[in-house]
C-alpha positions in Angstrom: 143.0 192.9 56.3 139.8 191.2 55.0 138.6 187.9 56.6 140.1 184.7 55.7 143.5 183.1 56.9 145.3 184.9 59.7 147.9 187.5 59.1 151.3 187.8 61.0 152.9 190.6 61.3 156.8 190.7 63.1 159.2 193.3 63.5 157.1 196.6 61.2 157.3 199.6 61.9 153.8 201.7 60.0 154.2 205.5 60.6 152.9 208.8 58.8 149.7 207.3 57.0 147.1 209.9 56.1 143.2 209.3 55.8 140.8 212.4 56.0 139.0 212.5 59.2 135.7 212.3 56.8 136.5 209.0 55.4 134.4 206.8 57.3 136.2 204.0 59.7 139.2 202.6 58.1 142.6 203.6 60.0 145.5 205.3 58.5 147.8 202.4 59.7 146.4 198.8 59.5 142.3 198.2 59.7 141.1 194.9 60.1 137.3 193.8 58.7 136.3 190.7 60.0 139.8 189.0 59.2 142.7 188.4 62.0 145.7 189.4 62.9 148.6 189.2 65.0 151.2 192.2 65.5 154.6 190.8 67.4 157.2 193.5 67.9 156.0 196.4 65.7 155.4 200.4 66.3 152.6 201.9 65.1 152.9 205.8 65.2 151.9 209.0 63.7 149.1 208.4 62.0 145.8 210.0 61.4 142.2 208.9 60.5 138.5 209.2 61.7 138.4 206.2 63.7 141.7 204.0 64.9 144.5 206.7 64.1 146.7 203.3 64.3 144.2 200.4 63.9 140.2 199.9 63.7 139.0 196.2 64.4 135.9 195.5 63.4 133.2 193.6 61.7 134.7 190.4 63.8 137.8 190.7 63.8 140.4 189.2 66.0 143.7 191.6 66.7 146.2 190.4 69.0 149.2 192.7 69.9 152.1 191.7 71.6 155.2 193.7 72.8 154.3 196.5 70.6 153.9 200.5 70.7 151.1 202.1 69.1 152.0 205.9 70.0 151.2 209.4 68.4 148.2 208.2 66.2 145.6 211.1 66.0 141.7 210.1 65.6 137.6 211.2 66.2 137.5 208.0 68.2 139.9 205.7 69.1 143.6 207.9 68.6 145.6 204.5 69.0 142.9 201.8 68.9 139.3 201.5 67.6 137.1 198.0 68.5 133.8 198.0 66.9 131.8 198.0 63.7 129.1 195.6 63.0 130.1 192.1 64.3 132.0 193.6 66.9 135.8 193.0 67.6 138.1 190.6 69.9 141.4 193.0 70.9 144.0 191.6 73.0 147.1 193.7 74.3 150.3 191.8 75.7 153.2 193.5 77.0 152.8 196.7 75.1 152.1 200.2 75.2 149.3 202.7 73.8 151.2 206.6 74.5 150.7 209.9 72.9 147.6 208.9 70.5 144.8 211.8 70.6 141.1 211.2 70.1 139.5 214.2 68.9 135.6 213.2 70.6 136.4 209.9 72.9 139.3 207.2 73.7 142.8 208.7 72.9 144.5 205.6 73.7 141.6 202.9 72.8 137.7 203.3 72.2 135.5 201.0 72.0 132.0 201.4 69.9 128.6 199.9 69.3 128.6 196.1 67.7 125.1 195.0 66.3 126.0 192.1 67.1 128.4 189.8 69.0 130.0 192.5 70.8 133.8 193.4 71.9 135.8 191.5 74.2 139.2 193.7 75.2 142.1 191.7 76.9 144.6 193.9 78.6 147.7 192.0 80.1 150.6 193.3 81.5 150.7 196.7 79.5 150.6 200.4 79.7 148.2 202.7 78.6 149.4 206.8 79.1 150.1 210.3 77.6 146.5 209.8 75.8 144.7 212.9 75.0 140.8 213.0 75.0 138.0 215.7 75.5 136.7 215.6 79.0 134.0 213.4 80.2 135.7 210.9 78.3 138.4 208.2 78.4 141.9 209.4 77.7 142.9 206.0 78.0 140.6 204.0 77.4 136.9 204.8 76.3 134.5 201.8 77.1 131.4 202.5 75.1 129.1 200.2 74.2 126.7 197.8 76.4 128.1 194.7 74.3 131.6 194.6 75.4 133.3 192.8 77.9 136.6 193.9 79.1 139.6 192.2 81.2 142.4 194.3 82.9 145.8 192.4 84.6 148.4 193.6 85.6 148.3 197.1 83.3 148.6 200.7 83.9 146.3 203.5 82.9 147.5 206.6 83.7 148.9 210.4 83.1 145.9 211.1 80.3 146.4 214.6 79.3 143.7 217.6 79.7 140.7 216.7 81.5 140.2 213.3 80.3 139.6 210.9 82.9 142.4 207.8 82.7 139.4 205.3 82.1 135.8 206.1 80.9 133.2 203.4 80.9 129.7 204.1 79.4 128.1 200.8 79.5 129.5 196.9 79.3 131.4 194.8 82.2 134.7 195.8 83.1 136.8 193.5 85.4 140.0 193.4 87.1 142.2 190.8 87.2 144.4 192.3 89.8 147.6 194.7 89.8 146.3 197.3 88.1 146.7 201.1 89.0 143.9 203.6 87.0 145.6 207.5 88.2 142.5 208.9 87.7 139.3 206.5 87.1 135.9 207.6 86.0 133.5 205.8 89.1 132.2 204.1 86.8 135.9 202.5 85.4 137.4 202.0 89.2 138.9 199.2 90.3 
């Protein structure tokens, strides 16, 4: 999805899509440069790419998810979700839930990753993040990378990341909770 008008998606299921883990940072399922989109009621699962197994927003994009599933999605970074690229990325998660997805280097459920410029903002609400896979030292839930984001937790879990993958990783950025969350197994630097 290229910038322009915003896209709505409702009721899709995208699942087995196939992009060598050499083929730069689109994602197998949907990848969003610079344009918008929001995803109401959908499953994302089993794909595979290098970044975003399931979605990469980037270069400014805006990606809202509501009541979804993004599950089994295999990637380098990001096995469910990737925020980054150039102009950074807004993500927003409502009422869904990121299980199963493998990262091969960092962030099985979501990873974040350098913006140039603008940054990430990451919106968590009321949604559960477990079941990730990611090596360890790094998030299996969530991988918090870059100094230019700014992420926002309510109400969510972050748990049961398997091997020995912390639940929540962050390297650099500002991380804050908006109460009612419950990490299983924080990195210090990711507690609540």
């Amino acid at each position: 999805i290229e910038s322009g008008g915003p896209v709505i998606l409702n009721n899709i299921t995208i699942t087995d899509g196939y992009l060598s883990i050499g083929s730069g940072s689109n994602s197998a399922g949907i990848t969003i440069n610079g344009g918008t989109l929001t995803l109401n009621n959908s499953t994302i699962s089993n794909n595979t790419a290098a970044y975003g197994g399931g979605l990469a927003c980037q270069d400014g994009c805006i990606l809202t998810i509501n009541s979804s599933t993004i599950s089994d999605n295999t990637a380098n970074f990001g096995g469910g979700i990737f925020c980054a690229q150039d102009d950074g990325c807004s993500l927003t998660i409502n009422n869904s839930t990121i299980s199963g997805n493998t990262a091969n280097i960092a962030g099985g459920g979501i990873a974040d990753g350098d913006a140039n410029t603008g940054g990430n903002t990451i919106n968590i609400n009321n949604s559960t993040i477990s079941d990730n896979t990611s090596p360890a030292g790094t998030g299996g839930g969530l991988d918090l990378w870059s100094g230019d984001t700014t992420t926002t937790i309510e109400n969510s879990i972050i748990a049961n990341s398997i091997t020995t993958a912390v639940d929540c990783y962050r390297n650099a950025g500002t991380l804050t909770s908006d109460g009612y969350n419950l990490v299983e197994a924080p990195d210090a630097t990711c507690s609540f």
